[in-house]
C-alpha positions in Angstrom: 14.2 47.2 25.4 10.6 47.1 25.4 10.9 47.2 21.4 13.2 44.7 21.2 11.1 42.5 23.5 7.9 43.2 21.7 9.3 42.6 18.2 11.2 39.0 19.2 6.9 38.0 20.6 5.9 38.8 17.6 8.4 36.9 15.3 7.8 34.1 17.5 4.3 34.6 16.9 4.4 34.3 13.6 6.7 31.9 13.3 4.9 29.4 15.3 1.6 30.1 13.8 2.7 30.5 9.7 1.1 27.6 7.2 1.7 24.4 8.2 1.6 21.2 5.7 -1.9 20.0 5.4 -2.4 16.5 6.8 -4.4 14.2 5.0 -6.2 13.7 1.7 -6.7 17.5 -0.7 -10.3 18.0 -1.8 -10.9 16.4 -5.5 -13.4 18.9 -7.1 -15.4 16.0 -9.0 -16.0 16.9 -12.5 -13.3 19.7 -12.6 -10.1 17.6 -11.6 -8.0 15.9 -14.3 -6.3 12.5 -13.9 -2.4 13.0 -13.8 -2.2 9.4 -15.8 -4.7 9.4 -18.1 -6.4 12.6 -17.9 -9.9 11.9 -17.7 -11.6 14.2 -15.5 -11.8 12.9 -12.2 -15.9 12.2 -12.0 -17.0 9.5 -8.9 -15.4 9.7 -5.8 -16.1 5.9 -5.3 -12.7 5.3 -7.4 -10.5 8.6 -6.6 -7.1 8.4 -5.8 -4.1 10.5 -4.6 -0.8 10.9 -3.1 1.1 13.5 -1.7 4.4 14.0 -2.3 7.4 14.6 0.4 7.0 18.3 -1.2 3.4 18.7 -0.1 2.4 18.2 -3.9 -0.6 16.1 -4.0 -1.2 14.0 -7.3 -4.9 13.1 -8.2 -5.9 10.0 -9.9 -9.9 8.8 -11.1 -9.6 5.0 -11.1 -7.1 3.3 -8.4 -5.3 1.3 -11.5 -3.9 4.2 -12.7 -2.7 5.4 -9.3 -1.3 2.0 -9.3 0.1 2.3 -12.5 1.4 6.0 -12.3 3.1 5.0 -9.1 5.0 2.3 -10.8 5.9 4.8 -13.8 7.1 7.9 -11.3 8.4 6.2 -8.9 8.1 10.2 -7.3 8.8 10.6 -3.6 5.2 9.8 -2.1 4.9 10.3 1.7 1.3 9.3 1.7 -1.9 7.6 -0.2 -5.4 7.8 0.2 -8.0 6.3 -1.4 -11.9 5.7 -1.3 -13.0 3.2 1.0 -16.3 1.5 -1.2 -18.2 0.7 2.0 -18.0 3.9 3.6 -17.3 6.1 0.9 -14.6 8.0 3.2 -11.0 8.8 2.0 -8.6 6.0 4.2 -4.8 5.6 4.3 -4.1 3.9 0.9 -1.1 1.7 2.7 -3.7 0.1 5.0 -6.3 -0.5 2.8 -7.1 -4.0 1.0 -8.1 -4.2 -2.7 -10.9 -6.1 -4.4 -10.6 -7.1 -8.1 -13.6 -8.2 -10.2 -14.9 -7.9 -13.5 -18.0 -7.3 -12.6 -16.8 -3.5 -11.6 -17.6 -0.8 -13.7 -14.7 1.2 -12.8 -13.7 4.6 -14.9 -10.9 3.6 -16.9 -12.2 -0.2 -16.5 -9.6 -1.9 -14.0 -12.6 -2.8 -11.3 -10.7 -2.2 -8.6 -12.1 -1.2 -5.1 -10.7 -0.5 -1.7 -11.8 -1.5 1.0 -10.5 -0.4 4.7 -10.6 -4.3 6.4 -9.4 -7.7 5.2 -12.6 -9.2 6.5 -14.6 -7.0 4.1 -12.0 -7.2 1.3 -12.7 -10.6 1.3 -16.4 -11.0 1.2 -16.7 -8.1 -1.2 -14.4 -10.3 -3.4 -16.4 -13.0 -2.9 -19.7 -11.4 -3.7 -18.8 -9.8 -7.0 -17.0 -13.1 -8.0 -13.6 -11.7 -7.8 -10.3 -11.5 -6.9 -9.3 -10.4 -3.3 -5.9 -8.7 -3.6 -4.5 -8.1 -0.4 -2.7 -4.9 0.6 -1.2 -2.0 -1.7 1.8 -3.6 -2.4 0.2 -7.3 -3.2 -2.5 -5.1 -5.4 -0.2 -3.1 -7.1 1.8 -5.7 -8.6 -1.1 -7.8 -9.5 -2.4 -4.9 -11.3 0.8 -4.2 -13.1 1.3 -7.9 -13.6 -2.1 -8.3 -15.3 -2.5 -5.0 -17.1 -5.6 -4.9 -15.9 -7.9 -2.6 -18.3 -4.7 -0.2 -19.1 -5.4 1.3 -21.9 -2.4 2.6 -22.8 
């Protein structure tokens, strides 16, 4: 009985304690990573980009245009986004975050698009590189996508 007893703990065990699904963004190795759209190597974390997928797949991306625009294409399963806030060059949840357009931006593939994690900010970054303030994901997206803004496809 003792067995029996001793073998059910240690399923439980490790049951209880196996893998479980990594929560947020997965590290971009700068330089090494390849975009999934137009794969560039992924180079300045300023403009990353990635989703994860409902299957714990995460898709990279080095310019948030073609995030926009591969999102558009796949139309894949994603359970979450995460993108590059430019002030404080942390990783924040892409569906809260408000975009910045401008010309002005040197971005890699040339859409000069940055996220930003408040309106507020959105707005006076917009304002101070004489651009376009976007509003959220869904407003930039289609904006982007509307515009082809520097796809070079």
């Amino acid at each position: 009985m003792k067995v029996k007893l001793a073998l059910l703990i240690i399923c439980i065990l490790t049951i209880s304690c196996g893998d479980k699904p990594k929560e947020g963004p997965a590290e971009i190795y700068y330089g090494e990573d390849i975009c999934e759209r137009c794969k560039m190597i992924i180079s300045e974390k300023d403009f990353a980009a990635q989703y994860k997928l409902s299957n714990g797949k995460y898709v990279k991306f080095d310019d948030l245009g073609c995030l926009f625009y591969y999102m558009e294409e796949e139309k894949e399963s994603i359970s979450n986004i995460y993108v590059v806030d430019y002030g404080s060059k942390e990783w924040i949840d892409g569906q809260e975050a408000y975009y910045v357009w401008s010309e002005k931006i040197t971005t890699p593939m040339g859409h000069g698009i940055l996220a930003v994690k408040n309106a507020q900010d959105a707005q006076v970054l917009a304002r101070e590189e004489k651009g376009k303030y976007l509003g959220g994901l869904k407003a930039a997206s289609s904006w982007v996508l509307d515009n082809n803004s520097g796809d070079h496809d």
